[in-house]
MDAnalysis code that builds the backbone (N, CA, C; Angstrom):
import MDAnalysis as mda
import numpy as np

u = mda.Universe.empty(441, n_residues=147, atom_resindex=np.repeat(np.arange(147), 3), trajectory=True)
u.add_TopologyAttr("name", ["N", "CA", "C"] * 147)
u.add_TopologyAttr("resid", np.arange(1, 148))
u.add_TopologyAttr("resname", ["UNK", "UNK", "UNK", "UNK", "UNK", "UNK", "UNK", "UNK", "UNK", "UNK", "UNK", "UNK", "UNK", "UNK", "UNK", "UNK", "UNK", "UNK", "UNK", "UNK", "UNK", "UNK", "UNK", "UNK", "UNK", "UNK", "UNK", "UNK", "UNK", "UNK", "UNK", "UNK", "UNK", "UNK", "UNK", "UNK", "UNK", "UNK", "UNK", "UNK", "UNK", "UNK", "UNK", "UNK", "UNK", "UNK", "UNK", "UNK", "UNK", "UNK", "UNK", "UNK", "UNK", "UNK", "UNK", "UNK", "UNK", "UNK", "UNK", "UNK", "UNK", "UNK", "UNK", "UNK", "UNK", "UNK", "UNK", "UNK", "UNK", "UNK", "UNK", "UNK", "UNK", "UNK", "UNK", "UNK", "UNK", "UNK", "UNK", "UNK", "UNK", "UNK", "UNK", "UNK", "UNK", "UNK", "UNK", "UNK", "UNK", "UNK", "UNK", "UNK", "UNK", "UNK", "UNK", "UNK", "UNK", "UNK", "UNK", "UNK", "UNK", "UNK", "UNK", "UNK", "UNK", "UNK", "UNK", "UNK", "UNK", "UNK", "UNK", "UNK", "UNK", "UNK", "UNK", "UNK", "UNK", "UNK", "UNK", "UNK", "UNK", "UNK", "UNK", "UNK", "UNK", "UNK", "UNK", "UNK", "UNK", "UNK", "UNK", "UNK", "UNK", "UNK", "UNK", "UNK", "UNK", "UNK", "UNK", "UNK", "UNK", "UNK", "UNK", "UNK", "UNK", "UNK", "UNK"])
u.atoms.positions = np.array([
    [135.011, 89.042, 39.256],
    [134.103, 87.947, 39.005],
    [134.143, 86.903, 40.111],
    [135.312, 86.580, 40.820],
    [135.667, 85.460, 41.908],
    [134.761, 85.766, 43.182],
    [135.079, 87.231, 43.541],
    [134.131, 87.820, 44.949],
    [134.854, 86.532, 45.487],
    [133.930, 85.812, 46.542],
    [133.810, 85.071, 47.950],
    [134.471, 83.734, 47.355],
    [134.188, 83.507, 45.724],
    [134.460, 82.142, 45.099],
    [135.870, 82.016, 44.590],
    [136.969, 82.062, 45.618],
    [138.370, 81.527, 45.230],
    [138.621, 80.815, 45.367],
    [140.520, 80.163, 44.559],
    [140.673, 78.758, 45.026],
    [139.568, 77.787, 44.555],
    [139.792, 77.010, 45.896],
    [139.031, 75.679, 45.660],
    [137.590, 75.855, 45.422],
    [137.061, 76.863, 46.361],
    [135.337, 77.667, 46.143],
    [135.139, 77.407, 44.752],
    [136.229, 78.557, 43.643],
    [135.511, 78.478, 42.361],
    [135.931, 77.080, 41.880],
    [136.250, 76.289, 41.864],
    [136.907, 74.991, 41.301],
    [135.389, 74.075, 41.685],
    [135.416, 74.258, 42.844],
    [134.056, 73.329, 43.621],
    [133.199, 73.393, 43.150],
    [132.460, 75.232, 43.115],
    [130.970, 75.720, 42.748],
    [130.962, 75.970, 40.905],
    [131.813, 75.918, 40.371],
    [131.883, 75.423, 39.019],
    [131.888, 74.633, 38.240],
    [132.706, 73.559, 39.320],
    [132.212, 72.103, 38.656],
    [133.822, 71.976, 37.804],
    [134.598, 72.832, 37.964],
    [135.566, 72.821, 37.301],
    [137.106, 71.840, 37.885],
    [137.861, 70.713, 37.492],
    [138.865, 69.802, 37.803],
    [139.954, 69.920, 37.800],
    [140.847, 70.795, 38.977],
    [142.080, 71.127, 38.611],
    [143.179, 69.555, 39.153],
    [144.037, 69.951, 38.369],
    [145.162, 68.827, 39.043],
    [145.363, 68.627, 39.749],
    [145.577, 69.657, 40.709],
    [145.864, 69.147, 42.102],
    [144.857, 69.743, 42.983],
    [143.912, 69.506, 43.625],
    [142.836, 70.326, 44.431],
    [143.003, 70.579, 46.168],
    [142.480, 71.741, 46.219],
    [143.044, 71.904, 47.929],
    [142.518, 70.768, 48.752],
    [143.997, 70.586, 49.366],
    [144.333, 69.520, 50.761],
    [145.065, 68.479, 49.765],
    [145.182, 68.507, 48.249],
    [145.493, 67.223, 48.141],
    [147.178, 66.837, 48.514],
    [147.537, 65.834, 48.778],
    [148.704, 65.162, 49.265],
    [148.837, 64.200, 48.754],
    [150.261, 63.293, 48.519],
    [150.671, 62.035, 48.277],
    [150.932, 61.213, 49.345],
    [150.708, 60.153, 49.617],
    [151.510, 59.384, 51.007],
    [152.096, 58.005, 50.231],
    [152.831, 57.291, 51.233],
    [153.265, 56.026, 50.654],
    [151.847, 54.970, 51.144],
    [150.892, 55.269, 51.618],
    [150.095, 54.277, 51.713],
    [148.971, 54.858, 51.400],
    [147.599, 53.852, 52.123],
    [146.100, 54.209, 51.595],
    [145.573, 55.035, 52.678],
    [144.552, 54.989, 52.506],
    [143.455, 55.129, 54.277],
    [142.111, 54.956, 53.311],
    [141.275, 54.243, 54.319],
    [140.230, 54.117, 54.344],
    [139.131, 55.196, 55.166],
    [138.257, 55.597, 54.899],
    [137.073, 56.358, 55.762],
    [136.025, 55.609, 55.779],
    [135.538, 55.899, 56.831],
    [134.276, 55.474, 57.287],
    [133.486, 56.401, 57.396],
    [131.535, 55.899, 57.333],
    [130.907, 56.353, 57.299],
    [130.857, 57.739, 58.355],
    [130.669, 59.191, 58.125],
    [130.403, 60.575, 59.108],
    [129.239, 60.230, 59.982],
    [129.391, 60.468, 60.851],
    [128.326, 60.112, 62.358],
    [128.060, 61.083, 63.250],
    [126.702, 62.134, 62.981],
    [126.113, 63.037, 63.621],
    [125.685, 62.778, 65.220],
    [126.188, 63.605, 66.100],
    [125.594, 63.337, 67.031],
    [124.121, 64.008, 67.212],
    [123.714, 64.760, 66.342],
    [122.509, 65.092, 66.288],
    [121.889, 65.635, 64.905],
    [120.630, 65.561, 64.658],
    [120.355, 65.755, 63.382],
    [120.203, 67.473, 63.153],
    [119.759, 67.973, 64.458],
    [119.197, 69.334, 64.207],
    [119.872, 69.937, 65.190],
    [120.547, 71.417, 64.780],
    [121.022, 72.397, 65.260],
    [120.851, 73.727, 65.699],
    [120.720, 74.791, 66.686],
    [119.795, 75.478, 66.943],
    [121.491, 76.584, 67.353],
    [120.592, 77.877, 67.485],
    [121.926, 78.866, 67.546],
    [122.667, 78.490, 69.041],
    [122.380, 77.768, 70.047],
    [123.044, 77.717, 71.211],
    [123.438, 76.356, 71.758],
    [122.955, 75.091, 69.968],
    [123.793, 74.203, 70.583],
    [124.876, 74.206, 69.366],
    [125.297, 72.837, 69.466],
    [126.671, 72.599, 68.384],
    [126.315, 70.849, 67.945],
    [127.129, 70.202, 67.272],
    [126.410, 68.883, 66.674],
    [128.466, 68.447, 66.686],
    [128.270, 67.166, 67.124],
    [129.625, 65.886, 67.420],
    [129.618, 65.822, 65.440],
    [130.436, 65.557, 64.849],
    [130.994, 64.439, 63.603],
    [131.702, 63.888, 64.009],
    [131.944, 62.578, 64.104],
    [133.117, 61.771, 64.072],
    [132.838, 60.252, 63.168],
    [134.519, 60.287, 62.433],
    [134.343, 59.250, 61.499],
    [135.669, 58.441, 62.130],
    [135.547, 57.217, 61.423],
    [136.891, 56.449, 61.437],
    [137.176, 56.783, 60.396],
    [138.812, 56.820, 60.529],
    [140.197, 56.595, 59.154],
    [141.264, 55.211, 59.698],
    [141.338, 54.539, 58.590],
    [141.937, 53.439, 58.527],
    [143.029, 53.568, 57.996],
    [144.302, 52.842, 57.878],
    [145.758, 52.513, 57.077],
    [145.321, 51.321, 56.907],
    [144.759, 51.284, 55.687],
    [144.883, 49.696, 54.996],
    [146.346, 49.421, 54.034],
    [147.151, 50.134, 53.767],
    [148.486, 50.141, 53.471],
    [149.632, 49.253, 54.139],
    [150.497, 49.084, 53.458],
    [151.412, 48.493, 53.985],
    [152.327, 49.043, 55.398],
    [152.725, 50.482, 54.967],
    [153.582, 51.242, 55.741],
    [152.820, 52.297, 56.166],
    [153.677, 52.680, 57.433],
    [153.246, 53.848, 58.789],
    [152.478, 55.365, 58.057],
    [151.637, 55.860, 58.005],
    [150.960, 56.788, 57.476],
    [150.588, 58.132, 58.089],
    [150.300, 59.148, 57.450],
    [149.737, 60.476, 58.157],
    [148.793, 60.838, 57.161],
    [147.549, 61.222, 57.753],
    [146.301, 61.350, 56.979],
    [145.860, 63.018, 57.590],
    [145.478, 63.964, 56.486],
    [144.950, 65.445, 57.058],
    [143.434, 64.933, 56.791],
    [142.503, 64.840, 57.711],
    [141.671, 64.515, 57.452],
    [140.722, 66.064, 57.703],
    [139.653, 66.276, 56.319],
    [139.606, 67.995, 56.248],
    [138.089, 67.638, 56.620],
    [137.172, 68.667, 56.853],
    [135.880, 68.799, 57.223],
    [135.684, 70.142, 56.595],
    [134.322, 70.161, 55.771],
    [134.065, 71.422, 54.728],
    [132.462, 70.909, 55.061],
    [131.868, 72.399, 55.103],
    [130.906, 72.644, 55.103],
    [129.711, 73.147, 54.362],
    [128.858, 72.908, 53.661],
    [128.086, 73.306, 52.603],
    [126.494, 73.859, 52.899],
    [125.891, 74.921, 52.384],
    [124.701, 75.553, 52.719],
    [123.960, 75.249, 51.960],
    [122.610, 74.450, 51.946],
    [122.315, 73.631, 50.607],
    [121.308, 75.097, 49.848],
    [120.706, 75.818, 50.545],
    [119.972, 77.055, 50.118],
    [120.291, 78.354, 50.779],
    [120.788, 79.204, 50.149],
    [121.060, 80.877, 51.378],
    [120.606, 81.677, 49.863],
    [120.180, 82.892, 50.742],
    [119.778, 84.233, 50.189],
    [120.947, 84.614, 49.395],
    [121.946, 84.572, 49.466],
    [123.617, 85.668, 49.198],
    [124.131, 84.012, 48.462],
    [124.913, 84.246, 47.838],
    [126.022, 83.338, 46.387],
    [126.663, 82.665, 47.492],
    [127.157, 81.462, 47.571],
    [127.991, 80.714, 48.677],
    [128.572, 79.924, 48.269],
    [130.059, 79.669, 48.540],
    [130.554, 78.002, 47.408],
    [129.974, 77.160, 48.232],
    [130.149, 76.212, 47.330],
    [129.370, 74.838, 47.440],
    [129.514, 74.334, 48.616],
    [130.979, 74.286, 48.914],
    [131.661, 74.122, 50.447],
    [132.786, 74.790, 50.586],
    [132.645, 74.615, 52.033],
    [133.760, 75.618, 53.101],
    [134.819, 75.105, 53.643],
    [136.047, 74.849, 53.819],
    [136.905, 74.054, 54.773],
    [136.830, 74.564, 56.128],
    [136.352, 74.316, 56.881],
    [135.820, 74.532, 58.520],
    [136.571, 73.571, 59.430],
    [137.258, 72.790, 58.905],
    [138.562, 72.174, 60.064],
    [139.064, 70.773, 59.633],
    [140.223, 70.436, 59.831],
    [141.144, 69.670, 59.417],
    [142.016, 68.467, 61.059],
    [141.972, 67.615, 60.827],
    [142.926, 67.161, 61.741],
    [144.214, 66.463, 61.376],
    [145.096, 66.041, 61.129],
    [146.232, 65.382, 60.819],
    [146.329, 63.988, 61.886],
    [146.425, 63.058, 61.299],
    [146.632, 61.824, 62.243],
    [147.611, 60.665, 61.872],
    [148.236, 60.159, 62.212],
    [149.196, 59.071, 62.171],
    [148.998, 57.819, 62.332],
    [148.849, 56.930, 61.367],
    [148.439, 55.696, 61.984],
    [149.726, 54.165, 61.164],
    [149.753, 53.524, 62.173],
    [150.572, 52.224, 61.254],
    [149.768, 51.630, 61.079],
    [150.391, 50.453, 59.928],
    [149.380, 49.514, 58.645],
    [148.076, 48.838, 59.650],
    [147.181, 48.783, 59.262],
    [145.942, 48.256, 59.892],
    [145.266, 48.950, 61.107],
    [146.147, 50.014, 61.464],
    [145.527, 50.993, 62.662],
    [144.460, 51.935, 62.152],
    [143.386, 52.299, 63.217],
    [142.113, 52.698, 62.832],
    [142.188, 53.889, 64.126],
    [141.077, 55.125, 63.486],
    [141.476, 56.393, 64.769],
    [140.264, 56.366, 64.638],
    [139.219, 57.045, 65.210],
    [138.052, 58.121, 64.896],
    [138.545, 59.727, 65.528],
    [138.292, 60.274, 63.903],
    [138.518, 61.611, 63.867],
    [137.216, 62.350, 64.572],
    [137.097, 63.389, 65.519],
    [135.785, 63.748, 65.755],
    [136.350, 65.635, 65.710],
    [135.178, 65.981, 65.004],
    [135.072, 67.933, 64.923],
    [133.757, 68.303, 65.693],
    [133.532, 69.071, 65.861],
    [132.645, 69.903, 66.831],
    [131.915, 71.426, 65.771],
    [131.275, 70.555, 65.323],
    [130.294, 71.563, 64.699],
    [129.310, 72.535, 64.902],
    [130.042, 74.302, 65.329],
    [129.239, 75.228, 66.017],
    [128.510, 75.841, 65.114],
    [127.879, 76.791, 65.896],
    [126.853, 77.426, 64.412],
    [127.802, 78.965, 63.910],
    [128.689, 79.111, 64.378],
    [130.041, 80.273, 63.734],
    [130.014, 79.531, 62.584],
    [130.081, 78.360, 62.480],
    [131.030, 77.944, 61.198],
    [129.924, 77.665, 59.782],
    [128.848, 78.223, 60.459],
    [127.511, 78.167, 59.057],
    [127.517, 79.488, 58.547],
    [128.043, 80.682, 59.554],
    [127.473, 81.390, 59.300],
    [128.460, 82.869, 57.842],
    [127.666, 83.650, 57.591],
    [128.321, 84.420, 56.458],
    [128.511, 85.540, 56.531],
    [129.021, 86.469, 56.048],
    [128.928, 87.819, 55.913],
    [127.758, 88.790, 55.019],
    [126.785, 89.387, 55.625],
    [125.613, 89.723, 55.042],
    [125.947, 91.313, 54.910],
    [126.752, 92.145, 53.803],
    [126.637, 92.890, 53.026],
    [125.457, 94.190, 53.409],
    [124.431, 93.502, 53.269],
    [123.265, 94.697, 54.110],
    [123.016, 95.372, 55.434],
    [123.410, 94.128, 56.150],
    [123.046, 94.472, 57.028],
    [124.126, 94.181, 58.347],
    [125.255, 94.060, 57.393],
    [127.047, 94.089, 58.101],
    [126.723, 94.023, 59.365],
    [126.817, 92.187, 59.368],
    [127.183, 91.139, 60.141],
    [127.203, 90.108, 59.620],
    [127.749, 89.113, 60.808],
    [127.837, 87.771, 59.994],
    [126.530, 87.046, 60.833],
    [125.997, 85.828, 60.131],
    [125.128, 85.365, 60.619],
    [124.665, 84.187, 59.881],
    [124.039, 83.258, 60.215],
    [123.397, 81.986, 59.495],
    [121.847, 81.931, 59.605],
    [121.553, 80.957, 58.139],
    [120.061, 81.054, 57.921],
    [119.880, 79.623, 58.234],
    [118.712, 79.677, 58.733],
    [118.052, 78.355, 58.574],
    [117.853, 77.062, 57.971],
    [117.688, 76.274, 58.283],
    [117.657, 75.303, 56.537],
    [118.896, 74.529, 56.440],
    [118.418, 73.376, 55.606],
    [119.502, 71.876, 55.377],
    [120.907, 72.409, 55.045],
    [122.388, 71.677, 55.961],
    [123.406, 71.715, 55.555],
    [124.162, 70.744, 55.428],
    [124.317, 70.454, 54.637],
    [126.009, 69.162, 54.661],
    [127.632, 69.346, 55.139],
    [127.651, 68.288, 55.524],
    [129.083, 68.141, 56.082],
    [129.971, 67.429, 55.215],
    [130.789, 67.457, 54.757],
    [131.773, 66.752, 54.132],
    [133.163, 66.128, 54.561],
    [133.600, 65.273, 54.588],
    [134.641, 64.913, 55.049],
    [135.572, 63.962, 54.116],
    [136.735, 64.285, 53.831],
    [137.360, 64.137, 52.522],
    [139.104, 64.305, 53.399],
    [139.842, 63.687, 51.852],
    [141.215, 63.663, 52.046],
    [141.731, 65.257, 51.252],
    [140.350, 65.501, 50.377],
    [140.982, 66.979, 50.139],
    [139.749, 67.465, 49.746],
    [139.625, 68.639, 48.819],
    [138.316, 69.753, 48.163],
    [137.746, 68.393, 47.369],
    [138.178, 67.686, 46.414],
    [137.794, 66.992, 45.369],
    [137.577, 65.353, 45.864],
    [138.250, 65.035, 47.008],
    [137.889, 63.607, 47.612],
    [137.406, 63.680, 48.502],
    [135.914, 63.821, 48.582],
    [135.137, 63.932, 49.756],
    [134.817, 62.528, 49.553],
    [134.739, 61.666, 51.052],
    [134.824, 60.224, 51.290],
    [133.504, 60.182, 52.369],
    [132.828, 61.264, 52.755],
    [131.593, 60.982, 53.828],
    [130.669, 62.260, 53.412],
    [129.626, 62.037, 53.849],
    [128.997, 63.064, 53.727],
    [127.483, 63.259, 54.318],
    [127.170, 63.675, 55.411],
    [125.979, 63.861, 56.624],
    [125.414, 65.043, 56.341],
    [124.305, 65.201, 56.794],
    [123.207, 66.288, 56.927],
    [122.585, 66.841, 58.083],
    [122.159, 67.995, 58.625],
    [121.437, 67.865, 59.328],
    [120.729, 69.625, 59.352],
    [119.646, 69.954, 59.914],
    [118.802, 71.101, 59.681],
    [119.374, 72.419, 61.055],
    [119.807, 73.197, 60.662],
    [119.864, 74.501, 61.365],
    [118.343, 75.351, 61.980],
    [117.874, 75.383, 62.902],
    [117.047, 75.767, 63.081],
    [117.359, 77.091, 63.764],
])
């Protein structure tokens, strides 16, 4: 019944709330995110698109933040979870220090395994980016069209 939808997939594309959800962590402090910032709206098979956000330590004490990036297909032909984890950075910051995290969004990382016609490949059409402290705390969230 799971196929492609494990883990966090079926938790995500079900709508279902586990206790602890993938990426989640404890720290002794906070972080703040800031708004996700496309360097371009539209994506084509031979370019790639910038994200970069700020993360903050509004906390008292010295911090490490995995800051994750998951990817979502808002319409495809074939079953897809909701979102994908497509890259993560880890960063360190003391109380009031601010980073911008930036990922590099290629078109590998849209694309799926097509069953028929065994390859992988991406379709056309609106995708979201997510950017979160784990599967269940997504803190940003951008768009932009695959052409």
């Amino acid at each position: 019944k799971e196929d492609i939808l494990v883990g966090y997939r079926w938790y995500d594309t079900k709508k279902v709330k586990p206790l602890f959800p993938f990426g989640y962590g404890l720290s002794y402090t906070e972080f703040e995110y800031g708004k996700a910032v496309l360097s371009a709206d539209r994506m084509t098979a031979s370019s790639s698109i910038r994200l970069s956000c700020t993360v903050k330590n509004t906390g008292r004490v010295a911090g490490k933040e995995i800051v994750q990036l998951y990817v979502g297909d808002e319409k495809c032909s074939v079953p897809r979870p909701l979102k994908e984890l497509k890259g993560f950075r880890k960063i360190s910051l003391q109380p009031g220090e601010e980073a911008t995290v930036d990922f590099t969004v290629t078109p590998d990382m849209l694309k799926f395994f097509d069953d028929e016609k065994h390859e992988w490949r991406a379709e056309s059409g609106k995708f979201k980016l997510y950017v979160g402290a784990s599967s269940a705390d997504i803190r940003s969230v951008a768009e932009f069209v695959y052409e």
